[in-house]
N, C-alpha and C positions, 0 to 999 in steps of 0.2 A: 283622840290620841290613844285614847285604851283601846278600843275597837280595833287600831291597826297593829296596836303591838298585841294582843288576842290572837289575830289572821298571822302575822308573821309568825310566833311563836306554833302556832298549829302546823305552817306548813312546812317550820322545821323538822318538827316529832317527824310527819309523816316523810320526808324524806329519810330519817333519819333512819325510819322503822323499815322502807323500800330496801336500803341502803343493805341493813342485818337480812333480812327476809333473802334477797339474792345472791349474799353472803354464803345462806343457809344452804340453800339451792344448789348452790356450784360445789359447795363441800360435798353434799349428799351426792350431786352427780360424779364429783372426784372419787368417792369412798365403790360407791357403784360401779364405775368404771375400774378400779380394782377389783375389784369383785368378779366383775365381768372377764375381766381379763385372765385371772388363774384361773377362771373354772373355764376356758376356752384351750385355753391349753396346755393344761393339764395332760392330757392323754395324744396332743395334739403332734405331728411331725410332718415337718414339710419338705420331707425326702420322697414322698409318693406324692402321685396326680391327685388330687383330691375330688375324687365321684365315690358313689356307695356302690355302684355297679359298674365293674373294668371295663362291661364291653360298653359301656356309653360314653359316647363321643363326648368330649370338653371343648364349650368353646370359647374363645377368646375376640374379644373383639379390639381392633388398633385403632388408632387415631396417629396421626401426623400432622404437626403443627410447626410449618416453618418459620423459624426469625429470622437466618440472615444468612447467605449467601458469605462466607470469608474467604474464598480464594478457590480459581479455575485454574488449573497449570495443565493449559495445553498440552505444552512439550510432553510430561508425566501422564498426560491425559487423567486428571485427580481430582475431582471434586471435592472440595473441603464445605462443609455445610452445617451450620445451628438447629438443632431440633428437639423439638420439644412431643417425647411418645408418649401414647397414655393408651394401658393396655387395663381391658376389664374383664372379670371374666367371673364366678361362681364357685367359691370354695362350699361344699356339702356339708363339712364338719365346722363350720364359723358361723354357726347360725345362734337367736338365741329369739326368747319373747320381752322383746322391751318393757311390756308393761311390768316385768318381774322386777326389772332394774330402772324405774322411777324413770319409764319415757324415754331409756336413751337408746338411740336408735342407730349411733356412729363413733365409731372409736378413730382412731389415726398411731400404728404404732409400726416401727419398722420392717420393713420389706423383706429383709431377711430372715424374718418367725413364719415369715406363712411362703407357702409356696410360690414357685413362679413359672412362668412356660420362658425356655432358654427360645428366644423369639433373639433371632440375629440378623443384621447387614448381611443378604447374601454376598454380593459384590464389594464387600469391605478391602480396601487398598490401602491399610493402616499396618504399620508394626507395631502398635500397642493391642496388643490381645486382652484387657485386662476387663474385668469384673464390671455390668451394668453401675451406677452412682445409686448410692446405698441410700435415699429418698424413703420416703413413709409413705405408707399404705393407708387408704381410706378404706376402711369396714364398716359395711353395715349389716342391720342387723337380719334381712334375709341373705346373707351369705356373700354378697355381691364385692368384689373387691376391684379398686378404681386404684391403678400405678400409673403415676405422672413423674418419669424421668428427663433429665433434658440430658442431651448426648452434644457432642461434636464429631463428624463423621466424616469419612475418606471416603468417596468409594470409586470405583475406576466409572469411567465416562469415556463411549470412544467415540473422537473430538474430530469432527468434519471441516478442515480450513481451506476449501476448497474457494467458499469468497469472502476470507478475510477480506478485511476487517469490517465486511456486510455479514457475517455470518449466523447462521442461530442454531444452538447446539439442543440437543435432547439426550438427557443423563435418568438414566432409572436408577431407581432404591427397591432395592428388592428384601422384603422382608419377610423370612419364613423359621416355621421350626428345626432346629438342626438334628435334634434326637427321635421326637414322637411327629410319628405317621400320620394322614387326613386321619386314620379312624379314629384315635387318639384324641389330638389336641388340631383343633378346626379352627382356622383364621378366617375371621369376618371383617370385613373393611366398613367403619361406621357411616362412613363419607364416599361419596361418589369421585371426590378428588382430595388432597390434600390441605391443608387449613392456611389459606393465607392473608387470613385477616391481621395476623402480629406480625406481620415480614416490616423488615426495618430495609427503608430501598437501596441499592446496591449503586455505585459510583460508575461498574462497568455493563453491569448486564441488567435486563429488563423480566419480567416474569408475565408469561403471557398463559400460564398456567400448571397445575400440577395435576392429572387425571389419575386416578385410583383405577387396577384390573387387578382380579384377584385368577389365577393359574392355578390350575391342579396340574403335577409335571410326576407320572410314571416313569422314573428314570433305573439305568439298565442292571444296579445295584441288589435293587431291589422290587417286589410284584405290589409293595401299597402302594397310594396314591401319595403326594405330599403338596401340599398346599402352600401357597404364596401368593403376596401383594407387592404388586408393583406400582410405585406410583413414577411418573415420566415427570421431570421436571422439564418445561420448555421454558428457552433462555433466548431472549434475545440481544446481540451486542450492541452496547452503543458506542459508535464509529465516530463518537465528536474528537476526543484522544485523538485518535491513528488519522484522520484524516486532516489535523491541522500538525501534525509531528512528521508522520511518514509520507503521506499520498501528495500534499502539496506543496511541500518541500524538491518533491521529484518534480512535480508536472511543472515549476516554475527551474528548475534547472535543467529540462528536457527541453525545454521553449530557447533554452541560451545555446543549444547543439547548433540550431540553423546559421544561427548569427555568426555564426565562424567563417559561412560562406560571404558572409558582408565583409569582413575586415578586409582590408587591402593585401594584397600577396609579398609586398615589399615591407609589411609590418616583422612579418618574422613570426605574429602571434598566433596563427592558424591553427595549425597541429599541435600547439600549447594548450589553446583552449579545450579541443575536443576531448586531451587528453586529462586533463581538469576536470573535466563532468565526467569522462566516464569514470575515474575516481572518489568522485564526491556521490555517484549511484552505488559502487561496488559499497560504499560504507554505509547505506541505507538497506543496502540487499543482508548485509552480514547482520544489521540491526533486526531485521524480519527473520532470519536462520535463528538466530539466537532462540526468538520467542517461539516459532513454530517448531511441532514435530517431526522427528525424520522420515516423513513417511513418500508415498509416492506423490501423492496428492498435493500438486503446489498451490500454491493461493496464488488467489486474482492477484494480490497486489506483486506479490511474487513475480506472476506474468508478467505486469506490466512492466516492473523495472528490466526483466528478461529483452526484453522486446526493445526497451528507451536505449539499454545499452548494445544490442544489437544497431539500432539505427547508429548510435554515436559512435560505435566501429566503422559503420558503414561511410556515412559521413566525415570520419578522418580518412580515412583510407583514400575516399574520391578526392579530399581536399590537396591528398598528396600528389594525387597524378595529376590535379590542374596545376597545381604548382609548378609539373613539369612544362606544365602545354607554357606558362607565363614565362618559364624563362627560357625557352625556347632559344630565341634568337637571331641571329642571322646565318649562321650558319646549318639552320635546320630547312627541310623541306619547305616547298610553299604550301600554302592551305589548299587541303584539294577542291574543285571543282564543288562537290556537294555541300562541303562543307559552309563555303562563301556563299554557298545559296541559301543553306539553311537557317545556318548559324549568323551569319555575318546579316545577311538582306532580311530576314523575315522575324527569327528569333531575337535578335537586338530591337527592334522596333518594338516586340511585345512587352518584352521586360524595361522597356527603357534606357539602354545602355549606347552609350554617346562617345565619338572621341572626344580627345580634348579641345575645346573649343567648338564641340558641335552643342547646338541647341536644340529642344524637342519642339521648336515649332520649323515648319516648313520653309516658309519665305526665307527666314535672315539664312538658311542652309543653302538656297539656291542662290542666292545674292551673293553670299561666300564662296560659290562655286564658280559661279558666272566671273568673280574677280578673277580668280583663282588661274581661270580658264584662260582670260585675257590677259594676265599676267603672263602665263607662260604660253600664249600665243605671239606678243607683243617680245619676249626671250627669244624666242624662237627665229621670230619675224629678223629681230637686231641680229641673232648669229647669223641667219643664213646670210645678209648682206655682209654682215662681216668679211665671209668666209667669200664670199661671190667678190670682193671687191678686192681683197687678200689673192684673190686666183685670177682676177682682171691683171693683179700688178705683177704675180708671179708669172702669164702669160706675157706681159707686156716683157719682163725681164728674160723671158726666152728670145722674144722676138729680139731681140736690145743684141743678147746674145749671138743670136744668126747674123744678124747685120754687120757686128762690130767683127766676125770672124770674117765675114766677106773681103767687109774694108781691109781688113789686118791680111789679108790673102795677097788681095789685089795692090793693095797699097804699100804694105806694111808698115804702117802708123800703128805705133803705143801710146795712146793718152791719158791721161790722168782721168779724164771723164769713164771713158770707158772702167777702168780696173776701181771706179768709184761705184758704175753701174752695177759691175758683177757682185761685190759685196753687200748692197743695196737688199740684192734677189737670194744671195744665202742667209741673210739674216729674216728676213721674211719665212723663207722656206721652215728654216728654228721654229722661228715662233708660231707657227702656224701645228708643229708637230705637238708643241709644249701645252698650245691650248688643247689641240683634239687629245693631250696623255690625261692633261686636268677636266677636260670635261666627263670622258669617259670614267675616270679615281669618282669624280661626283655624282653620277650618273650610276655607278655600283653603289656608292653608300646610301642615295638615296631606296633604290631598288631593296637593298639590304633591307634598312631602316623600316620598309614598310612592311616588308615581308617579319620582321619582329614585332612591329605593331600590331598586323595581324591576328597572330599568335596571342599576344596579349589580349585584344578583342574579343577571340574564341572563348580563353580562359574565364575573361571576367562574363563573358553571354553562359558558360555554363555555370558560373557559381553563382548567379542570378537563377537560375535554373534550380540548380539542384537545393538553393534556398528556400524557393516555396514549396519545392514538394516534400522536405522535410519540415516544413511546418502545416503543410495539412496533413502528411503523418501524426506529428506529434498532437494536434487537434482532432482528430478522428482516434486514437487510441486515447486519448483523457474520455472523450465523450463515451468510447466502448465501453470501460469502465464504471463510469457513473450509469451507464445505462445497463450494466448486468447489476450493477449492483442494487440498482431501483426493483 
């Protein structure tokens, strides 16, 4: 039991005595560090470049380190962007011998004691002009000075939406001195691209890189050179968004255009519907104006709804003139020639379209016609005796006639028979005129009747027609689409 309280008590002391000791140490380095500090600058001013000879070049080396991606606005064409700069470069007069001041070989004190190179956003798209973020300076003690500021940055981006919402955009950052010249103050890019190991991933856009080039640009101001890094941010979109919001929204109400030529003509709903989608596009199209730019350049998705509500102009328009052909009537021309050959004998068999009561198989249609046939054979058969037996009696009533006038001549006898015969032969002769008035009134309406059936026929063989070839339109422009956009 002594032994362990001996060990315990010992290795209290010695923490206790660790504890004072780096107490001591960190005072000393605090006391030093002051120290260090007034006699740095003291004579020090950070209104000049700091080199000991003007004509040697200073250079500066940057870093870029992206975190986040906060907002693309197309329309504005703006890149809003997180970054983190770190600019290092060689002050001349900030130098010291550590071993003087007890090893210490780095200080950290604000940004604004020592110099800086005015290093700005060429292409800055901000109205805030205001002052770098006032962060501290790492110093050490050869001279080296290491600035880590983080920024939030605009800068303009010219925004290509040519295949929205498949699109991939490329935005540079151009970073250069705005006062001193390449001979002056020289930018070095530390990195071959910029830093995107801290990127925080973005909801709409993908990062498929940031390449670092550094430009020397002679421009017409001036004969120095002046130096600049560009880094290229490439972006690409992701289309999961716009394509369950915008693109399939359309391609499923671009598919309901056709079906308009299915509804029945006596619905009333035809030229309702068509004109229902091309409204429910027109508010998808003003949805895409809104977010895009006003520029020349339309986007793919653009086209396409251009093109869906093209067809669905097109497609009402036709549905109006079959409308006419349907209600046609009896009082319109009969179907010409080509037409019943085309449309009626060949085109109707393709697509399927039947009168009423006709069926798509073969047999029971000839069996129905074959009735059909003998039916109005066997009408036919019955009128003409009718009529043959009606003219036997109206003959016989002539003869009847000749005779009775003979007699009445020769004899002159009036009998009841006779002026019963004559009446007999005028009532026949009526009815005979009454049937040919009502067969002929029957005989027009049937003729009518079919000549507007016809017409109807036409109608419905072309909106069979013009059905599917607006839907392998509307199938071959979804598929154009997806296939430019791959």
């Amino acid at each position: 039991m002594k032994r362990n309280s001996l060990s315990s008590f010992s290795i209290s002391l010695w923490l206790l005595f660790t504890a004072v000791m780096l107490q001591a140490v960190e005072s000393a380095k605090g006391k030093y560090a002051h120290m260090l500090f007034n006699e740095l600058f003291e004579d020090y001013s950070n209104a000049l470049r700091p080199v000991e000879d003007t004509d040697k070049v200073l250079n500066v080396t940057l870093q870029i380190t992206l975190s986040q991606i906060k907002d693309m606005d197309e329309r504005n064409q703006i890149l809003s962007a997180y970054l983190w700069i770190r600019q290092s470069w060689y002050d001349a007069y900030l130098k010291w011998d550590k071993d003087k001041y007890d090893g210490l070989d780095s200080i950290r004190i604000p940004s604004n004691l020592v110099w800086r190179p005015d290093i700005v956003l060429y292409n800055k798209a901000d109205d805030d002009f205001s002052e770098p973020v006032n962060t501290n300076v790492v110093l050490r003690y050869d001279g080296k000075i290491t600035w880590d500021a983080p920024a939030i940055t605009k800068s303009s981006c010219v925004v290509d939406v040519s295949y929205f919402p498949f699109d991939s955009q490329q935005c540079n950052l151009t970073f250069g001195s705005w006062t001193y010249n390449g001979n002056q103050v020289d930018i070095i890019n530390s990195l071959d691209s910029g830093d995107l190991s801290d990127f925080v991933e973005d909801v709409e856009w993908e990062i498929h890189g940031m390449p670092a080039v550094k430009n020397v640009i002679t421009y017409g101001c001036c004969s120095e050179p002046y130096p600049d890094v560009t880094f290229t941010l490439i972006l690409k979109r992701k289309s999961s968004f716009y394509i369950f919001n915008l693109l399939l929204p359309c391609i499923l109400i671009s598919f309901l255009a056709p079906l308009g030529f299915y509804l029945p003509a006596d619905s009333g709903e035809k030229v309702s519907l068509g004109i229902t989608v091309l409204l429910a596009l027109t508010v998808f199209q003003l949805m895409v104006a809104e977010i895009m730019p006003p520029s020349e350049n339309v986007p793919l998705i653009g086209k396409y709804y251009i093109a869906t509500m093209t067809m669905i102009t097109a497609s009402t328009a036709l549905t109006i003139i079959i409308m006419n052909l349907h209600h046609c009537g009896s009082e319109a021309k009969p179907v010409p020639q080509w037409a019943r050959v085309i449309i009626l004998d060949y085109m109707s068999k393709i697509f399927f379209v039947y009168d009423v009561g006709e069926n798509c198989t073969s047999p029971k249609r000839e069996k129905e016609e074959e009735h059909k046939l003998e039916g109005d054979s066997g009408y036919q058969r019955r009128h003409k005796e009718v009529r043959s037996h009606l003219s036997n009696r109206n003959d016989d009533c002539d003869l009847k006639e000749k005779l009775n006038g003979n007699l009445n001549k020769s004899y002159g006898v009036h009998g009841e028979n006779v002026r019963e015969t004559v009446n007999c032969c005028s009532c026949y002769k009526m009815l005979i005129k009454n049937i040919e008035y009502i067969a002929n009134c029957v005989r027009d309406h049937k003729a009518n009747r079919a000549k507007g059936i016809e017409w109807k026929k036409v109608a419905k063989v072309m909106d069979r027609f013009f059905m599917w070839i607006f839907f392998i339109m509307v199938f071959f422009m979804s598929v154009l689409i997806i296939g430019k956009a791959a």
